[in-house]
N, C-alpha and C positions, 0 to 999 in steps of 0.2 A: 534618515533623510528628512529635512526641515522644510517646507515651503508658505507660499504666502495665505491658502488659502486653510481655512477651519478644518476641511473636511482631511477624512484619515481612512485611509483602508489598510485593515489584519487579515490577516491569511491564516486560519485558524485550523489545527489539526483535535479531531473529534476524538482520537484512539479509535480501536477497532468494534468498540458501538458499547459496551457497558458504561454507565454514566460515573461509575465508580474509577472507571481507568480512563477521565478525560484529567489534564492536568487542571490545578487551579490556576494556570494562565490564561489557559485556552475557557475556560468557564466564565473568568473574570471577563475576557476579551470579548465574547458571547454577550454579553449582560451588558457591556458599557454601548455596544452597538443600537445604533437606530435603525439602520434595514441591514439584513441577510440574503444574501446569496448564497445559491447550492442546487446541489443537484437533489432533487427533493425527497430520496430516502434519509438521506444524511438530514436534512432539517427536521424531517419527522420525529428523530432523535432527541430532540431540542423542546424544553417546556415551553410552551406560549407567555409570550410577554406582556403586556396590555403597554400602547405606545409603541412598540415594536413591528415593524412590516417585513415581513417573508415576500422573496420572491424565488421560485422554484425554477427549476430549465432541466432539461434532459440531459445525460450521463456524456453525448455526443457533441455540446453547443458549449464547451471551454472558453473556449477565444471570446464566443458573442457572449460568454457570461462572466468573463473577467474583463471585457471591455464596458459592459455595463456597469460593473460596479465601479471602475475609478471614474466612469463618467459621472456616477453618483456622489463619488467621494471628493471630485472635484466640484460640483455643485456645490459642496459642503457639509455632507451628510457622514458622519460615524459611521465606516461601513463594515460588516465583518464576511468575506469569503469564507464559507466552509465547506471541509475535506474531510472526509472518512481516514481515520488512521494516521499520516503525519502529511502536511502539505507538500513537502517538498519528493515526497516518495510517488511517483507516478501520479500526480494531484496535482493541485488547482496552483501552487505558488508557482510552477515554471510556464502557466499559462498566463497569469500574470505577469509575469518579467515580460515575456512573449507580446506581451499588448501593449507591456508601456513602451518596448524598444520602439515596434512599431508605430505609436501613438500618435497624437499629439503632445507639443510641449508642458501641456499644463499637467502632464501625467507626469513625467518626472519631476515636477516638482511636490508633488502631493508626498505626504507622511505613509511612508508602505512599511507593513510591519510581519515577521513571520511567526504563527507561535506553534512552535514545535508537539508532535503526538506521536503516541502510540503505534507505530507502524503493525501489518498484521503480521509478519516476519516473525517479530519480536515478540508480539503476543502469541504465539504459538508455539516458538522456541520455549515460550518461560513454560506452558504449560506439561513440554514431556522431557522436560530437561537444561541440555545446554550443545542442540545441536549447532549452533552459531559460533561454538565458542573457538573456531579458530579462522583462516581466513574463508570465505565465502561472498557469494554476490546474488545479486536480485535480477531477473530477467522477468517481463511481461508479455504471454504470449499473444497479445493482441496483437494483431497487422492493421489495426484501421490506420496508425501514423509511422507505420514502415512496413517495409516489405518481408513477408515470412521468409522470405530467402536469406533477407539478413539473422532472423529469429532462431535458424535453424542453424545457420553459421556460430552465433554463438553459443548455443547449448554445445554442441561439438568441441568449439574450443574451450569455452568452462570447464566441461566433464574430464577432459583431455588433461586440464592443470590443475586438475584437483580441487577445485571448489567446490566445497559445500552450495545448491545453486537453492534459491530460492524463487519460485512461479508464482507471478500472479497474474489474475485475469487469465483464469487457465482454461476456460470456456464459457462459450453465451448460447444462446439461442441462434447468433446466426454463425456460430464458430463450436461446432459439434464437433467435429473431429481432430484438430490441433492438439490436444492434449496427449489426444493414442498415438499421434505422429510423434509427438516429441518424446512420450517414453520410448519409441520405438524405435527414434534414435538414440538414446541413452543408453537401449539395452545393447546397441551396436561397440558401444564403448564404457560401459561399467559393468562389473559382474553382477549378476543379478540377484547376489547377496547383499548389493546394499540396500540400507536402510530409503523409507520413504515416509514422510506424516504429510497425513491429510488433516489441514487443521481449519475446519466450518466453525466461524461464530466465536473465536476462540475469546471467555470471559463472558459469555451472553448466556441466559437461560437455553438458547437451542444450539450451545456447544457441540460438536462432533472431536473427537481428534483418536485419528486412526494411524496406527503401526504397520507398515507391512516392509516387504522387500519389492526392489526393482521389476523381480519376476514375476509379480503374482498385482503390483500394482492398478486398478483397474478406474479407466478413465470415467467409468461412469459413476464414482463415487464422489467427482466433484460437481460444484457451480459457480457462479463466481464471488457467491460468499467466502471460496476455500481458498486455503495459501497450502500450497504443497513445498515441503521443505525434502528434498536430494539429498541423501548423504554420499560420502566418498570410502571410498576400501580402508579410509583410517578410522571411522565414525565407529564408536562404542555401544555397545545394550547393555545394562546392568540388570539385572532381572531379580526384583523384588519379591517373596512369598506375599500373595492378598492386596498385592499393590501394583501400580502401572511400572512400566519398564522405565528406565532413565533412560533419556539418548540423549550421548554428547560427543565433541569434537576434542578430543586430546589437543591441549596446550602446544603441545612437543610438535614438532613439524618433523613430517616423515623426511628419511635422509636422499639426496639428492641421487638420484640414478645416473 
């Protein structure tokens, strides 16, 4: 999108926090910027600039922090939004779309740009395998912008059609209990032989990523640094001598009942 004024705002995906696994888009995109936005662990990620201004907002203030920024960008200032992991994955770019619909005019005219990252999905799949590797989907168990009733509804029907399911935001401080509710309805409808990774940090110096089964999965080994990846009654273990287990999703799609 082209408009009349200077300014530009990028919606910029960080990958899941090693600076090693940010893309050179999302790095370049960082660098050419004049002010940043973010939620302020994700900037903390980020080397200090000199000429560059940080401005931070809490994890809850999306809307008032993506309408800030193209307020800036429409000023005419280089702006870069950043997100932890990939923008458009439960992050900042559908908060953006979101401000400009609602906006004023001068928002849709501004240069908006999205630069793709690392989901944490992804980066935990690559780390004990290739459990993603057939079809699968993403669920966030937050209720702050829907209701658990709906969250609950769909864990049941994923589990039900065989998805590989992928959690994020599987607990907080003020959401202690949602995680043990939601294995506990899983365990209502998968055997509790299937596979489960808890993947904390995954590509950071304080890596976690743990193996178990449905049955024995225990909610207090996440936070909301973890992505817990679900597998289904088709999911694989390969089991290495001196080495981690492979877990992956057979190609081959189970035959129809």
């Amino acid at each position: 999108m082209s408009g009349e004024t200077s300014g530009r705002l990028t919606v910029v995906g960080l990958g899941p926090g090693a600076a090693r696994q940010m893309t050179p888009e999302a790095a370049a995109a960082v660098e050419a910027a004049d002010l940043l936005f973010g939620y302020a662990p994700y900037l903390a990620r980020l080397p200090e600039r000199a000429g560059q201004k940080r401005i931070p907002s809490d994890n809850r203030e999306e809307i008032a922090r993506a309408s800030a920024a193209l307020e800036a960008a429409a000023a005419g200032a280089k702006v870069a939004m950043v997100s932890g992991g990939d923008p458009g994955v439960f992050a900042m770019a559908a908060a953006v779309c979101e401000a400009i619909e609602h906006g004023p005019d001068a928002w849709r005219a501004l240069e908006v740009e999205m630069v793709p990252g690392v989901t944490a999905m992804l980066a935990v799949a690559a780390r004990c395998g290739a459990p993603l590797g057939h079809d699968f989907c993403a669920l966030s168990l937050s209720d702050n912008l829907k209701p658990w009733a709906l969250v609950e509804k769909r864990l049941v029907l994923a589990a039900e059609a065989g998805f590989v399911i992928a959690l994020y935001n599987p607990v907080s401080r003020a959401r202690p209990w949602q995680l043990g509710r939601a294995f506990e309805l899983l365990r209502g409808h998968l055997p509790g032989h299937v596979p489960v990774v808890f993947g904390r940090a995954a590509g950071r110096a304080d890596e976690r990523i743990g193996l178990f089964t449905l049955a024995e999965a225990d909610p207090a080994r996440a936070d909301m640094a973890t992505c817990i990846l679900i597998g289904t009654t088709e999911t694989r273990i390969v089991l290495r001598p001196g080495l981690a287990p492979l877990v992956y999703a057979p190609r081959s799609a189970p035959a129809a009942s």
